[in-house]
Structures are given as C-alpha cells and as structure tokens.
C-alpha positions as CSV (number, residue, x, y, z in Angstrom):
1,X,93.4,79.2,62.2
2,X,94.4,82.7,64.3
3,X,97.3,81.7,66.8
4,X,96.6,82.5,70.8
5,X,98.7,84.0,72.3
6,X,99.0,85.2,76.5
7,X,101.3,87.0,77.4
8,X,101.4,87.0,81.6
9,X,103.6,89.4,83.7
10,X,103.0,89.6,87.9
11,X,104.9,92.7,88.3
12,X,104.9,94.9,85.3
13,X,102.1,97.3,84.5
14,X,99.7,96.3,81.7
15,X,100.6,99.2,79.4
16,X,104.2,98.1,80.0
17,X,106.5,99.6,77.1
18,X,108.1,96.2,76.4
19,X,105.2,93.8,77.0
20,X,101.9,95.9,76.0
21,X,103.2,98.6,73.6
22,X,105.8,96.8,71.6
23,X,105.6,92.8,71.5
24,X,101.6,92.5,72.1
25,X,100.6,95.1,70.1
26,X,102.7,94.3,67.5
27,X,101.5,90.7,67.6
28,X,97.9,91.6,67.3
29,X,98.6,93.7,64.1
30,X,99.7,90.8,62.8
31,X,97.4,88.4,63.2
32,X,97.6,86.9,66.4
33,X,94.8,86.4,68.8
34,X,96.6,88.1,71.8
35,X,95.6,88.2,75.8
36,X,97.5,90.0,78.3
37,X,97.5,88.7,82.0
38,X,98.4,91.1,84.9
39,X,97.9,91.7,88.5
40,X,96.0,94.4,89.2
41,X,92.7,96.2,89.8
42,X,91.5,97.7,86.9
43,X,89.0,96.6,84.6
44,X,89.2,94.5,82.2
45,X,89.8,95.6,78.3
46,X,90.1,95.4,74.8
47,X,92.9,98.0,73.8
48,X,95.1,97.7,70.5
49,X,93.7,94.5,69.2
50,X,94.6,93.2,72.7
51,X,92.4,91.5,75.7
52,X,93.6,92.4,79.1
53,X,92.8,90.3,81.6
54,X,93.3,92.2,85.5
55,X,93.5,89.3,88.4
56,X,93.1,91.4,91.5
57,X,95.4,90.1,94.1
58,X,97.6,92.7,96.6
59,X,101.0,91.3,98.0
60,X,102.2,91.6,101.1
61,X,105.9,92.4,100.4
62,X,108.4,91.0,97.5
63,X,108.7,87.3,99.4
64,X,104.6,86.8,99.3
65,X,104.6,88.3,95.5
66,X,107.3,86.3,94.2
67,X,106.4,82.7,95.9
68,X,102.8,82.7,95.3
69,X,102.0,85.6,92.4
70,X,102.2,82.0,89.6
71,X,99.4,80.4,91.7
72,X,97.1,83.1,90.9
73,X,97.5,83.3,87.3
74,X,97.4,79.8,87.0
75,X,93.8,78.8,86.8
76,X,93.1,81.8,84.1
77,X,96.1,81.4,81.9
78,X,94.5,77.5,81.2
79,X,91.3,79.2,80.9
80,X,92.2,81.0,78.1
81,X,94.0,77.9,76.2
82,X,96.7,79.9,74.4
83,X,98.9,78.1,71.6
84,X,102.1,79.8,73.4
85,X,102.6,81.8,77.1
86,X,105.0,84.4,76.4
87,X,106.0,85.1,80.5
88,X,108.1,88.1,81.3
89,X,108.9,87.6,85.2
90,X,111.3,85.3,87.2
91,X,108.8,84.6,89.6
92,X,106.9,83.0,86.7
93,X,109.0,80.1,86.1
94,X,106.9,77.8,88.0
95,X,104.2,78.7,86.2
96,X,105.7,77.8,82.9
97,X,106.8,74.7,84.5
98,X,102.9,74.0,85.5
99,X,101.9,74.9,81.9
100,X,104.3,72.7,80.2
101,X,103.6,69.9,82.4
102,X,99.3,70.3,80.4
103,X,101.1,70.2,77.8
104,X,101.7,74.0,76.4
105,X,104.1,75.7,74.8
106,X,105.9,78.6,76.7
107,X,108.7,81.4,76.2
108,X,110.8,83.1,79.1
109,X,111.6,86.9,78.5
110,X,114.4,87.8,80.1
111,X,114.5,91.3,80.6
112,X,117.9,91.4,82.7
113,X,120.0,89.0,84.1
114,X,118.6,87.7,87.1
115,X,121.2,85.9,88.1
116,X,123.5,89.0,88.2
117,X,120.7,91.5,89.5
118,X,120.0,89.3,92.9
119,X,123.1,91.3,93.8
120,X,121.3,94.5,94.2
121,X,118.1,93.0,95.7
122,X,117.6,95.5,98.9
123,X,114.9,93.5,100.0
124,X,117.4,90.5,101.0
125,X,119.4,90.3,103.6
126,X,123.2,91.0,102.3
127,X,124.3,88.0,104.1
128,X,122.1,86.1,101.9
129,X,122.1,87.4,98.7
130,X,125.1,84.7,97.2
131,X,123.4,82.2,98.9
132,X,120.4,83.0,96.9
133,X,122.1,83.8,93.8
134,X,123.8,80.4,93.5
135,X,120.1,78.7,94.4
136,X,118.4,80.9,91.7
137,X,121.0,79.9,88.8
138,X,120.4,75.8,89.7
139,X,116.5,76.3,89.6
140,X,116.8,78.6,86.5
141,X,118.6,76.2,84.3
142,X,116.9,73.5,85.2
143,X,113.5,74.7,84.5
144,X,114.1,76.8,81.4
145,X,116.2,74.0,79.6
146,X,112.6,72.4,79.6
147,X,110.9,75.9,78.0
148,X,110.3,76.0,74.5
149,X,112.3,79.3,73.8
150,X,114.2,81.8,75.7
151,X,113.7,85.9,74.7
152,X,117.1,87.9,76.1
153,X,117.9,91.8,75.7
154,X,121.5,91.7,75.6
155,X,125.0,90.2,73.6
156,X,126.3,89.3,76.9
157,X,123.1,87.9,79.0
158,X,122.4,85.5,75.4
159,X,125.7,84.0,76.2
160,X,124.7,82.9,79.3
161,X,120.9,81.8,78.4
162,X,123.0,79.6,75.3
163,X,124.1,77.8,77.8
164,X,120.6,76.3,79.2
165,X,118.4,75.9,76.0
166,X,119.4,76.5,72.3
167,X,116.2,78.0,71.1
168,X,116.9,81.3,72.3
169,X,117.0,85.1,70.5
170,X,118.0,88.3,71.4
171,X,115.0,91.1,70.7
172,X,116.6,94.3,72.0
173,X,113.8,97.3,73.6
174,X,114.4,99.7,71.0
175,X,111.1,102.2,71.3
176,X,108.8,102.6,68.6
177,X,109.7,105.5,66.0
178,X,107.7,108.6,67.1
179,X,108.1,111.8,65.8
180,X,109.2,114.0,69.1
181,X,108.6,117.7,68.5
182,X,111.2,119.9,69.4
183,X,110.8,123.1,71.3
184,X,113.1,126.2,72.0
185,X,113.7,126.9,75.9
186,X,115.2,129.1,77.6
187,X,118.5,128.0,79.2
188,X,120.4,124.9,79.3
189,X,118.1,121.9,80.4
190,X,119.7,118.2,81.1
191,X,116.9,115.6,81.6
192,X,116.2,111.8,82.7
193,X,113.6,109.6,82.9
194,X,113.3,106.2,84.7
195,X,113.9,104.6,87.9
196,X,115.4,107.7,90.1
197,X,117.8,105.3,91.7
198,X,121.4,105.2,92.9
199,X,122.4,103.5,90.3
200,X,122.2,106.5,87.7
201,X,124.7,108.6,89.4
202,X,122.4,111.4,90.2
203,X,124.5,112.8,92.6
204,X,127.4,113.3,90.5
205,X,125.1,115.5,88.5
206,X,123.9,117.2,90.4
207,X,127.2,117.8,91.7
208,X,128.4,118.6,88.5
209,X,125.2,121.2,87.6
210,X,126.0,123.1,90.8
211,X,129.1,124.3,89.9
212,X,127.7,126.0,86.9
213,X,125.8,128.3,89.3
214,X,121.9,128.3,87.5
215,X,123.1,128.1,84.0
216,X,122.1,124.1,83.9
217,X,119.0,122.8,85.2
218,X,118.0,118.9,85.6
219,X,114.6,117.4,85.0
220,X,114.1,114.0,86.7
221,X,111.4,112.2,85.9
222,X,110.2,108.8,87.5
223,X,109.5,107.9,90.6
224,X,112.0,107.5,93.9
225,X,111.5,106.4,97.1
226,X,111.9,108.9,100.4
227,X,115.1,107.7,101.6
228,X,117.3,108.9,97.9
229,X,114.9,111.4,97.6
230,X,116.6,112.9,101.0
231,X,119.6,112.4,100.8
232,X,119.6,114.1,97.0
233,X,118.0,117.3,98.6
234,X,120.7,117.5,101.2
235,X,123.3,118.1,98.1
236,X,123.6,121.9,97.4
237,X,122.9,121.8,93.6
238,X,119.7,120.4,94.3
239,X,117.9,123.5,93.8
240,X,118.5,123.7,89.9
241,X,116.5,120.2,89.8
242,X,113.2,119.7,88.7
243,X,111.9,116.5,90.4
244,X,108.8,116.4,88.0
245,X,107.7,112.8,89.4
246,X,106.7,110.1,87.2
247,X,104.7,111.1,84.0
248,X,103.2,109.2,80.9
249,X,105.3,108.3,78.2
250,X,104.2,110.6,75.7
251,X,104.9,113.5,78.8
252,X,108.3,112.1,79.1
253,X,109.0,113.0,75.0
254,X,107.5,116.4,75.2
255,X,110.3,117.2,78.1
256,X,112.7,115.4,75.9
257,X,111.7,117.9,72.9
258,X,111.7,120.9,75.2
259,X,115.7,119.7,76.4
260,X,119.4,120.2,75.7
261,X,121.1,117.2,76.2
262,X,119.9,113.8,77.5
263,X,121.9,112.5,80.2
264,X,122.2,108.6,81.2
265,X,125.2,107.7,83.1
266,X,124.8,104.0,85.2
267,X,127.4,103.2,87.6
268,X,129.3,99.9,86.7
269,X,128.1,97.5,88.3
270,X,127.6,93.5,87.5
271,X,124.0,93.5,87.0
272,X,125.2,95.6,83.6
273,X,128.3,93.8,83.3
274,X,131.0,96.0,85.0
275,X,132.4,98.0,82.2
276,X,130.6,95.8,79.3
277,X,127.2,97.4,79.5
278,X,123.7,96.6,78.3
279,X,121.3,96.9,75.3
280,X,118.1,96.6,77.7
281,X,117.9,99.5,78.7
282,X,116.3,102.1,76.2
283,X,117.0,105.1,77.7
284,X,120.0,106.6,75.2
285,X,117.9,105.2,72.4
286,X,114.7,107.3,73.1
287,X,117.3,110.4,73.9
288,X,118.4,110.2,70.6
289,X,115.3,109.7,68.3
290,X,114.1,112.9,70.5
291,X,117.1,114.4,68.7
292,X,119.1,115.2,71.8
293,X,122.9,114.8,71.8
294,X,123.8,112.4,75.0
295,X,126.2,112.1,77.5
296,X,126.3,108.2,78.5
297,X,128.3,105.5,80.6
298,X,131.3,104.4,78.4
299,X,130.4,100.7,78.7
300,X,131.9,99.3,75.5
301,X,128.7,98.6,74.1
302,X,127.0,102.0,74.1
303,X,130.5,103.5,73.3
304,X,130.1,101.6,70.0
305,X,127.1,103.4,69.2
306,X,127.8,107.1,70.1
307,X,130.9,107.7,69.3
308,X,131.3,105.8,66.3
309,X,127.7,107.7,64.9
310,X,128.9,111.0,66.7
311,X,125.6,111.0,68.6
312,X,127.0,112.2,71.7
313,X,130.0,111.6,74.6
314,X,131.0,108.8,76.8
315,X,132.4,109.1,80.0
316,X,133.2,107.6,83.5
317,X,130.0,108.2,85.5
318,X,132.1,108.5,88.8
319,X,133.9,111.3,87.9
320,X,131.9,114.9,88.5
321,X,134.5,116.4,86.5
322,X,134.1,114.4,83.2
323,X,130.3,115.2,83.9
324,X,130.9,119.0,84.3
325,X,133.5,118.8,81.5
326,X,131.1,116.9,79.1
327,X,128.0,119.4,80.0
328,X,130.2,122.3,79.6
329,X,131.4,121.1,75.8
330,X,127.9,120.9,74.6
331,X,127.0,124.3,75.8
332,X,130.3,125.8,74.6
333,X,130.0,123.8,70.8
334,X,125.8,124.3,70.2
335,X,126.4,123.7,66.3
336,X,128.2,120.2,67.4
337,X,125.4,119.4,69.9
338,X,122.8,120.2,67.3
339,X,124.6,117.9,64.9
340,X,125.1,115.3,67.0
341,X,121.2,115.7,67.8
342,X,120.4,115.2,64.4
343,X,123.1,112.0,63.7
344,X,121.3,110.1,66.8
345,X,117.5,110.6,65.1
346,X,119.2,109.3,62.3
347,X,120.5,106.0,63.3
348,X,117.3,105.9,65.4
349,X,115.4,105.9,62.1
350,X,118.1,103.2,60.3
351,X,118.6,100.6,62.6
352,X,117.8,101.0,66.7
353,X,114.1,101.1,66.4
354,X,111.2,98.6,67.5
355,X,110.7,97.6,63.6
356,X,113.9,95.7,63.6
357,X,112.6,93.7,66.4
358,X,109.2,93.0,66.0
359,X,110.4,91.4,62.8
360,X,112.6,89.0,64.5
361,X,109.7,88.5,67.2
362,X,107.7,87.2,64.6
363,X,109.7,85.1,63.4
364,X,110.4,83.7,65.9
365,X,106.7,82.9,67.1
366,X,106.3,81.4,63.3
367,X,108.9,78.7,64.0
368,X,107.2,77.9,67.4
C-alpha cells in the first residue's frame, strides 16, 4: 500500500527549494503518495508527482501569522489522512501537537536554530527578545520530545535537537546537480543571491569593489526591503552594483554561469554559531557546482570544505581589506581561479549534492 505523505509549511513558498524541489519531489519519485500544504492564493495543482494544496488566508503581521497560521491548516491536513506530516515551520508545532494527539505520526524540520535566531527577530521588541527566547526553548522541548522524528541542517543545531528526542537526522540542503553553463563576460563580475540582508556584509563589498575604480562589478540578486536598500545606495561604490531583484532559480544559475567569482561572506553571529558556521545555508555549494571559485566566511565548517578542496578563500567578513585583498588575488591569478572553479564542481559532483540526502531522507521515512 503507497505511503501518504503531507508535507505543511505556513511561511515558505510552495516551490520552496528545500520543501517542494528537493524532499517532495524526491519522495514522489519514489513512491510516495505526497501532498503539499501552503498558504497562499494560487490554485491548486498537480506538479512533479506532487498535490499542492493552497489555503488562502492573509496575515496581518508576524504575531497574527505565527499564533493562528496552525489553526488554518488544521482541518485540511486531517482531511487528507497522511501516514506522516513532515512540518517545516516553528509556528507549526502546535499543529503537530494537535495531530499527534488523533493519533498521527509527525516530523519537525528544523531549518535553523530557532532558539538562536529569536535573537535577530526585528519584529520583537529588543527588550523582549531573551524573554522570548528562554519561553521558546521550554515549549520547544517539550512538544518535540513527543514528535516522532526531528530533521536538522547542521553538526552543531543536531547537538542541541539530541538533546529533546533521539530519533533525529541531519539532511543537509545540498542543491540538486544541474549542469550550469558557463559564459564569457566581459570584466570582472562578483555575484550573490539570497536574502539581501545585513547580515551578508554587503557593505564591506561594496566597500571593497569601490576601490578598484569600475574594474569589479556586483550582482545582487534577491529581494531587500527599502530601509538597507538606502542606506546601501548612500555608499559610494554603489554604482558598480547591479541590484537585479529577485529572479527564478534557474535565472539565478545563468548569472552564476555568466560570473567571476561567487561571493558569500555572513557576519558571525549566534544564529550561525559565532565563528562555528552552518551547513544550511546552500549558497557556497550552488557557487561551486556553477564552477565559480568563492570567497566565503571562515567559519570552521566551510573552511573545512574550501580550503582543504582548494575551491576558493576564506576570510574575515569585517574586514574590507581581506575582501579587496581576496577579490584582487583571483583577478591577479585567473589560471588559479579557473582551477579552483573546476575543483568546487568537482566535489559538488562527489559528495555535496541533494543525492546524498534524499538517500538518507528515505531512509529515514522507511523506518517511520
């Protein structure tokens, strides 16, 4: 008998990279009856082997979304009577809780740590974000030591989820192996793609790409709110930026293939462990199957992976001159940057790629 599965975020769109593309997709090639629950307005689907069900329902703000978002999905997620509720939002603990009380089986994906990202939450008060840190922890471990299986993203946030349930694995968000086609350009092109938010350091790059006076340009892609978006244009070397906006995935490949060097330098903060760093991001991974030498945070983690493969550089992302001085060595040493192109699409290929995960995904859903 076929195995149903729902998978139900509140916040994440329903071609999500993570939820849609990689884990429900690649549940529904193998077998699985799979149904994808999401807010939003558009119509409901059959794409990739997998049902999308829309509930249409607008928040008022983050509070209204968070407290209330489960009580919408509830009714349809026991209409459609899965075997397991894979859910990939914080918010949606309560709902789990709801569901295992009928009786259901239920996984928490824990895409970051929540616990350490309440931190950064702009939408709280500063006054009150320990407050509601230390309230968050006591309601997470108590409801997710009752969850069938926990999904985490990162070395560091599985020691933490060990301690509240012990049926727990780590399935990184390596992308899915595409062949990315390179182009020649003209000039020397850095580019990013994600969240355009403070914490990538994009003013220390830009910083950095003024002083070599038009010979660098930056594409940004993704999208950023009016207030950075100011405050980045104020900064002289904005004018060799190329705020593209946010694009489709397969847009954001054909800039990486028309591009020098891929650039993704996080500040340290706790939300990525200080100096530690985290696998959950999949940024430096998608740089290098696009074959593009990198210049990355030196967290310990990704400093594993590029310098001991030679994919790239590592550096302090507060520093503009270890970001001019990185930039200025690929441009100086093309052979090396080339090389170091070709090493990262190599290791891409070998090991940090979605294959290696979706076989410990399903696993992991046959022992459930």
């Amino acid at each position: 008998m076929t195995k149903k599965i729902c998978h139900i975020t509140s916040v994440h769109p329903r071609y999500d990279g993570r939820i849609f593309r990689k884990m429900c997709v690649s549940l529904a090639n193998n077998g699985y009856d799979v149904t994808l629950l999401v807010i939003d307005n558009k119509p409901d689907e059959v794409k990739d082997g997998v049902h999308i069900i829309p509930i249409d329902k607008q928040f008022k703000n983050s509070f209204d979304r968070i407290f209330n978002s489960w009580k919408f999905l509830y009714k349809k997620a026991l209409e459609i009577n899965a075997d397991i509720y894979h859910l990939h939002d914080p918010e949606l603990i309560q709902l789990g809780t709801k569901l295992k009380q009928k009786g259901k089986k239920v996984i928490f994906d824990s895409h970051e740590d929540y616990v350490l990202s309440i931190l950064q939450k702009n939408w709280l008060p500063q006054f009150s974000r320990t407050l509601v840190q230390k309230m968050y922890a006591k309601y997470e471990k108590k409801k997710l030591a009752k969850f069938d299986g926990i999904i985490g993203v990162t070395p560091q946030l599985m020691t933490h989820l060990k301690t509240i349930n012990d049926n727990i694995v780590m399935i990184t968000n390596y992308p899915l192996l595409e062949n990315v086609k390179k182009k020649d350009s003209s000039g020397f092109t850095l580019c990013f793609a994600g969240g355009i938010t403070p914490n990538w350091s994009h003013d220390s790059i830009i910083k950095a790409v003024n002083k070599f006076e038009g010979a660098v340009r930056y594409n940004l892609m993704g999208n950023i709110d009016d207030r950075y978006k100011e405050k980045l244009q104020m900064l002289e070397g904005f004018k060799y930026v190329n705020l593209i906006g946010t694009v489709s995935y397969h847009d954001v490949l054909e800039y990486y293939g028309a591009s020098s060097l891929g650039i993704a330098l996080h500040k340290y903060m706790p939300m990525v462990y200080d100096h530690e760093g985290s696998l959950g991001n999949t940024k430096i991974f998608e740089m290098m199957m696009s074959e593009l030498p990198v210049i990355c945070t030196d967290f310990t983690l990704w400093t594993e992976i590029i310098e001991k493969n030679q994919t790239g550089k590592c550096i302090n992302p507060h520093s503009v001159q270890e970001i001019y001085d990185a930039i200025a060595f690929f441009i100086n040493n093309k052979d090396v940057a080339n090389q170091y192109g070709k090493n990262g699409r190599k290791i891409v290929e070998q090991e940090y790629n979605w294959s290696t995960q979706e076989k410990k995904l399903l696993d992991y859903y046959a022992k459930l």
